[in-house]
PyMOL CGO cylinders between C-alpha atoms (Angstrom):
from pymol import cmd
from pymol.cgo import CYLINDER

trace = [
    CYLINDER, 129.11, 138.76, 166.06, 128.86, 136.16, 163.37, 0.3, 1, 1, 1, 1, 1, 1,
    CYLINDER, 128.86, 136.16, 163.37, 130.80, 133.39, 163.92, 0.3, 1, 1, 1, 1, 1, 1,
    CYLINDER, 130.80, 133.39, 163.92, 132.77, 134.01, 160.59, 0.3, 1, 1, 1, 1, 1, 1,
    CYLINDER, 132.77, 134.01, 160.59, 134.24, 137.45, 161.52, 0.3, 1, 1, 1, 1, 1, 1,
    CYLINDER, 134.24, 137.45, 161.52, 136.03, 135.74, 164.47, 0.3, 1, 1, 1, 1, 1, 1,
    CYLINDER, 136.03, 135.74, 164.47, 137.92, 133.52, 162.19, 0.3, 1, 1, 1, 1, 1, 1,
    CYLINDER, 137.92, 133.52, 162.19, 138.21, 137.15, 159.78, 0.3, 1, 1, 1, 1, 1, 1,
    CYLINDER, 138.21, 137.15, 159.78, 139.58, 139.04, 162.68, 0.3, 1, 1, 1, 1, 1, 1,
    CYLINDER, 139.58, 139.04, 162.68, 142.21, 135.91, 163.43, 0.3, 1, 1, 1, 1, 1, 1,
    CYLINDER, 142.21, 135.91, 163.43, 144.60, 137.04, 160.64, 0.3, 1, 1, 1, 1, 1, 1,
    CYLINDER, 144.60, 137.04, 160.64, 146.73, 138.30, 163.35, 0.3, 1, 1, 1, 1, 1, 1,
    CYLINDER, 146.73, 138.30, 163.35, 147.31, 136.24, 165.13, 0.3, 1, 1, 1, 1, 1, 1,
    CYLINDER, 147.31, 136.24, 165.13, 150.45, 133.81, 164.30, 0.3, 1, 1, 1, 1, 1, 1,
    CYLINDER, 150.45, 133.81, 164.30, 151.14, 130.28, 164.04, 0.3, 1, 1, 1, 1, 1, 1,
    CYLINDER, 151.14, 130.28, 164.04, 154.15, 129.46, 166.69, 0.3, 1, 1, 1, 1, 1, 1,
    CYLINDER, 154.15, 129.46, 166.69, 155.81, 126.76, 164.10, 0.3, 1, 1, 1, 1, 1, 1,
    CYLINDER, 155.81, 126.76, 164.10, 159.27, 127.10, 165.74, 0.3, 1, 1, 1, 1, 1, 1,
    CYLINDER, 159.27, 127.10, 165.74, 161.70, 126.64, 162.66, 0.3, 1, 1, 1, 1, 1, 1,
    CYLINDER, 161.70, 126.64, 162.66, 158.85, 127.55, 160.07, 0.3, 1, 1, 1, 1, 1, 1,
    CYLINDER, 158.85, 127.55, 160.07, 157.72, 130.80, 160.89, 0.3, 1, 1, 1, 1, 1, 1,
    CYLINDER, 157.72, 130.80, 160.89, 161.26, 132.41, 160.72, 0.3, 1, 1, 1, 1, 1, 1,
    CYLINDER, 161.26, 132.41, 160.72, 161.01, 131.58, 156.96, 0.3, 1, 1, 1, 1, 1, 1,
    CYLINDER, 161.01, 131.58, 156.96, 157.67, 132.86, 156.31, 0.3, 1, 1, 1, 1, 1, 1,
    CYLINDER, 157.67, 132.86, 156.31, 156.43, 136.38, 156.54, 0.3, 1, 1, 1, 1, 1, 1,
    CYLINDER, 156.43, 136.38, 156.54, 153.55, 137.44, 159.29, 0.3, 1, 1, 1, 1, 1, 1,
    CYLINDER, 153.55, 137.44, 159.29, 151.45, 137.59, 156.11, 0.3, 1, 1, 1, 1, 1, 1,
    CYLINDER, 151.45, 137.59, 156.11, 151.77, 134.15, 154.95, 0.3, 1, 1, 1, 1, 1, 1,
    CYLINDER, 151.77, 134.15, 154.95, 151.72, 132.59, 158.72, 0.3, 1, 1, 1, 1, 1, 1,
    CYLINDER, 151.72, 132.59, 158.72, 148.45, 134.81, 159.31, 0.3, 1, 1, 1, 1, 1, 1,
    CYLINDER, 148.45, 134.81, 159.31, 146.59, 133.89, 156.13, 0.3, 1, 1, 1, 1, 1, 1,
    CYLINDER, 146.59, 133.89, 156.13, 147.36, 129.95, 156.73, 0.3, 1, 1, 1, 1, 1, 1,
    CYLINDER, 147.36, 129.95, 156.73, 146.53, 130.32, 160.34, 0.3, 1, 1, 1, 1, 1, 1,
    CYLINDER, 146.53, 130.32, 160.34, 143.01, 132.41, 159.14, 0.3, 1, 1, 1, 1, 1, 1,
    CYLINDER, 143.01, 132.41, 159.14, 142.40, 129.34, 156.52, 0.3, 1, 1, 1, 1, 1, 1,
    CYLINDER, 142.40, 129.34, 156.52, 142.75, 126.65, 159.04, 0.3, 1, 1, 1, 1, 1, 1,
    CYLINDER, 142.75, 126.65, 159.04, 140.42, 128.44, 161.08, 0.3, 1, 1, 1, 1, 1, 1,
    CYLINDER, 140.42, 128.44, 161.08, 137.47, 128.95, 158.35, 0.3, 1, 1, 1, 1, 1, 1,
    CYLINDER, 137.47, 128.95, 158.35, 138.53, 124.70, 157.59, 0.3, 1, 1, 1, 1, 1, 1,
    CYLINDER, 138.53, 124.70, 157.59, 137.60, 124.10, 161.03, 0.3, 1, 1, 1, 1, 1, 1,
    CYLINDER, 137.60, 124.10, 161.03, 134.37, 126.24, 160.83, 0.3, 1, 1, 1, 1, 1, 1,
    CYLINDER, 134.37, 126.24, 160.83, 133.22, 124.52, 157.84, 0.3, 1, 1, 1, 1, 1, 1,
    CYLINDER, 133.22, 124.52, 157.84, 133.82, 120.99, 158.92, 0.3, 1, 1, 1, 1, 1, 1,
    CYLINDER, 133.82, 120.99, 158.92, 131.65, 121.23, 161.93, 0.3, 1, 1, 1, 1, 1, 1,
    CYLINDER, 131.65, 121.23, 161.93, 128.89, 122.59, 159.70, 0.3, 1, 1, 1, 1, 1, 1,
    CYLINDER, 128.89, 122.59, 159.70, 129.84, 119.64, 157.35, 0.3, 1, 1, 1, 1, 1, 1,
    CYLINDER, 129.84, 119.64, 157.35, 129.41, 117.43, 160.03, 0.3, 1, 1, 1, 1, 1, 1,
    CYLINDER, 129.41, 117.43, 160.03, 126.00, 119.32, 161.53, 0.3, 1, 1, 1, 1, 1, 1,
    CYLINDER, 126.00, 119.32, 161.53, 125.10, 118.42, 157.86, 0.3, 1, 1, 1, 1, 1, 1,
    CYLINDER, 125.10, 118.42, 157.86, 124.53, 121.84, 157.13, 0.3, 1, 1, 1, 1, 1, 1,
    CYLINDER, 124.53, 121.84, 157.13, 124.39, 122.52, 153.12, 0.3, 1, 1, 1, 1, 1, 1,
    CYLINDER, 124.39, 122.52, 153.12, 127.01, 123.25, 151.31, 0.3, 1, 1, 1, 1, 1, 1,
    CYLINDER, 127.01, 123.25, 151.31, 124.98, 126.15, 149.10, 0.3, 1, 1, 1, 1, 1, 1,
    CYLINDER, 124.98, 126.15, 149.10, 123.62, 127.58, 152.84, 0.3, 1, 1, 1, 1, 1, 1,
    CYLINDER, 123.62, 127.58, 152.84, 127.44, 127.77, 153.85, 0.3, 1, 1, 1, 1, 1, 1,
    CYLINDER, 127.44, 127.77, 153.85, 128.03, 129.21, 150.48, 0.3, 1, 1, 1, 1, 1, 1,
    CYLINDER, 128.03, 129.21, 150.48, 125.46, 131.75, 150.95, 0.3, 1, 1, 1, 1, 1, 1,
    CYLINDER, 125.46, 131.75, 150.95, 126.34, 132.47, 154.27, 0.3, 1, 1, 1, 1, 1, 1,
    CYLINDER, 126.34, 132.47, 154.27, 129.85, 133.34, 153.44, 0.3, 1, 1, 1, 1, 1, 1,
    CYLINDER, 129.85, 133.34, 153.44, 128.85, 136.20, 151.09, 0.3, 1, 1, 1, 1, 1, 1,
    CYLINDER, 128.85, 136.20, 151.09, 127.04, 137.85, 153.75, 0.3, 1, 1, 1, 1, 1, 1,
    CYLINDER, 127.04, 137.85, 153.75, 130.13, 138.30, 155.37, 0.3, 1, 1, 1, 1, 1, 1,
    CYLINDER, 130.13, 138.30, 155.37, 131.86, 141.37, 155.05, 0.3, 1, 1, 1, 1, 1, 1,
    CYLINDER, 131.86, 141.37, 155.05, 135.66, 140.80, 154.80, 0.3, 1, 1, 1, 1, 1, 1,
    CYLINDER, 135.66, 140.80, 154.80, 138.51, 143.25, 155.28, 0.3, 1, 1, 1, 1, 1, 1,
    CYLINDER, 138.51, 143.25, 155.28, 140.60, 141.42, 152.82, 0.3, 1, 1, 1, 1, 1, 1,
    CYLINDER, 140.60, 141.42, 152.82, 139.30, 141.12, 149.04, 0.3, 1, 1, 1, 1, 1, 1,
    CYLINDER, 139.30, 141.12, 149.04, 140.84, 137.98, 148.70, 0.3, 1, 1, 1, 1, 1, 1,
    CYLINDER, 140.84, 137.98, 148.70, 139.00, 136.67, 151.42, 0.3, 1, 1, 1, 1, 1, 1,
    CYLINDER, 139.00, 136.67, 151.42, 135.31, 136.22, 150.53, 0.3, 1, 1, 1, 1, 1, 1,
    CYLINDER, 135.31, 136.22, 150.53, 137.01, 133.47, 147.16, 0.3, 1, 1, 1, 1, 1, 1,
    CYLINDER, 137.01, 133.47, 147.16, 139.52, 131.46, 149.93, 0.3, 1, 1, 1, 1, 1, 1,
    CYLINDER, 139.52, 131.46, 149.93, 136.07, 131.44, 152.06, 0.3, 1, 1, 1, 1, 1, 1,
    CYLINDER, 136.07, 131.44, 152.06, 134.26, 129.84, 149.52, 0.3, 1, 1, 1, 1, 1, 1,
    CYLINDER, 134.26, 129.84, 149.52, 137.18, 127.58, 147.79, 0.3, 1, 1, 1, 1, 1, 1,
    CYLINDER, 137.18, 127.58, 147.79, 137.99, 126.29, 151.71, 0.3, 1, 1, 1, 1, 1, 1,
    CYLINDER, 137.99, 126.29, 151.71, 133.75, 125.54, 152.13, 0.3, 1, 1, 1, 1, 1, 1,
    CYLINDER, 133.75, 125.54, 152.13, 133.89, 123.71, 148.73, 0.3, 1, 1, 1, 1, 1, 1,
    CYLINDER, 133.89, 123.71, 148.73, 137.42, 121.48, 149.54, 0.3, 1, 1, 1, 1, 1, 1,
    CYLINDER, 137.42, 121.48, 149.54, 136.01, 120.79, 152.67, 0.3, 1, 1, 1, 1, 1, 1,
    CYLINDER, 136.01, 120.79, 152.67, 132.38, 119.65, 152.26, 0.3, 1, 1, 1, 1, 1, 1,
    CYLINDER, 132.38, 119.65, 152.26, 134.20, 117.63, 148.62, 0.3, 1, 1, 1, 1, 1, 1,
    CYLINDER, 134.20, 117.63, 148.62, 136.68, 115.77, 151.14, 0.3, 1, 1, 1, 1, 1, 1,
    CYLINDER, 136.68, 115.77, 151.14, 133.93, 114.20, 152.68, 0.3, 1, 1, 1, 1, 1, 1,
    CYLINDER, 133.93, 114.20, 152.68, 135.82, 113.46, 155.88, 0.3, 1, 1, 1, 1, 1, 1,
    CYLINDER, 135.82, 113.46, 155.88, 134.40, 112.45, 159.49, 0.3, 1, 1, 1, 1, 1, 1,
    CYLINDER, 134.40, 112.45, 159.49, 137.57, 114.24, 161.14, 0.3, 1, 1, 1, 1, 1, 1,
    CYLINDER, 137.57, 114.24, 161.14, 136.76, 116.58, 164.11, 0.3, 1, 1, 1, 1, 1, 1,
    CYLINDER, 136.76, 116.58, 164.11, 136.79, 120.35, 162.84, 0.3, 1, 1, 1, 1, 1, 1,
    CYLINDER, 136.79, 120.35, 162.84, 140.28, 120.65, 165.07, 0.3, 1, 1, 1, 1, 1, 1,
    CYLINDER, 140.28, 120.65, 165.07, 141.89, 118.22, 163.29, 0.3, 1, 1, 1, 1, 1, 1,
    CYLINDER, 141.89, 118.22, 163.29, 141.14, 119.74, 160.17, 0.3, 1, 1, 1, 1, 1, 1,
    CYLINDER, 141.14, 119.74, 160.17, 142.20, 122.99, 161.11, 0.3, 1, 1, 1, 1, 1, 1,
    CYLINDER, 142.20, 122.99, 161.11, 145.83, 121.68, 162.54, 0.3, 1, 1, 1, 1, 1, 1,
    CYLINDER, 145.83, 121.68, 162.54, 145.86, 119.68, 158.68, 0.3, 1, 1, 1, 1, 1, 1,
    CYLINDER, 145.86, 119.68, 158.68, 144.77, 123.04, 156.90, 0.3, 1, 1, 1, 1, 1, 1,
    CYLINDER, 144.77, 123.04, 156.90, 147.31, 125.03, 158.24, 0.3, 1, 1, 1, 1, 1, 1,
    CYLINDER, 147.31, 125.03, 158.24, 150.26, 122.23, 158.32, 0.3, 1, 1, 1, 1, 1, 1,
    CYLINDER, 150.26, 122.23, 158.32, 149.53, 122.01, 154.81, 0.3, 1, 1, 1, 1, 1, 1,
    CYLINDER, 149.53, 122.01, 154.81, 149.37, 125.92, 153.90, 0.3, 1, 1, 1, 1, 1, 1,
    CYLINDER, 149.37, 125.92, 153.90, 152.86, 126.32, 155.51, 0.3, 1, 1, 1, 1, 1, 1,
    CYLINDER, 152.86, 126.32, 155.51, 154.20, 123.78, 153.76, 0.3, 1, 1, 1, 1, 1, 1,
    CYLINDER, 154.20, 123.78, 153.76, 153.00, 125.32, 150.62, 0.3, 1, 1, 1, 1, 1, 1,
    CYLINDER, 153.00, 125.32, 150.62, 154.32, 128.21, 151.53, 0.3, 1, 1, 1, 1, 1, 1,
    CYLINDER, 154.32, 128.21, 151.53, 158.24, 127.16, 152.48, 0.3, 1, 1, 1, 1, 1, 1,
    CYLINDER, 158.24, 127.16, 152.48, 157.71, 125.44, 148.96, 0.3, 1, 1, 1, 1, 1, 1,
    CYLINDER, 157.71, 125.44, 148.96, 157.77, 128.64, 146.75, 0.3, 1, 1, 1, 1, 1, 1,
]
cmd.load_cgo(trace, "trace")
């Protein structure tokens, strides 16, 4: 299984934010919690010093369930590999999806 569709098949699952996730819907909890996870995939290739137009590439192989998913694939791989940070592909994910949620609870 390519290592993308296990972040694809993680919009599921649910963020356990305490206080936050009563004021979300499973939707918006399971598409920040999916976008942290493809944030954590593409720092590590960031950090392997994998190309950004192979990642690119590589994402549109993919076959996604969702049809927004193949542009927040891509937009993630490009915010990423632009932040040019040395933070550990965890990290990034727990930053992604703090800041999604937040986002969210802001509308």
């Amino acid at each position: 299984m390519h290592r993308y569709l296990k972040v694809i098949s993680a919009t599921c699952l649910i963020v356990s934010t305490g206080a936050h996730a009563k004021n979300l819907d499973k939707f918006d909890v399971a598409k920040c919690n999916w976008g942290g996870g493809m944030a954590e995939l593409t720092q590590g290739d960031f950090l392997a010093g994998k190309p950004l137009a192979q990642l690119l590439k590589e994402l549109r192989q993919v076959k996604y369930p969702k049809p927004w998913m193949p542009g927040a694939a891509a937009e993630i791989a490009q915010i990423t590999y632009e932040g040019n940070s040395r933070e550990a592909p965890a990290t990034m994910k727990a930053i992604y999806i703090d800041g999604c949620i937040q986002h969210e609870l802001s509308k």
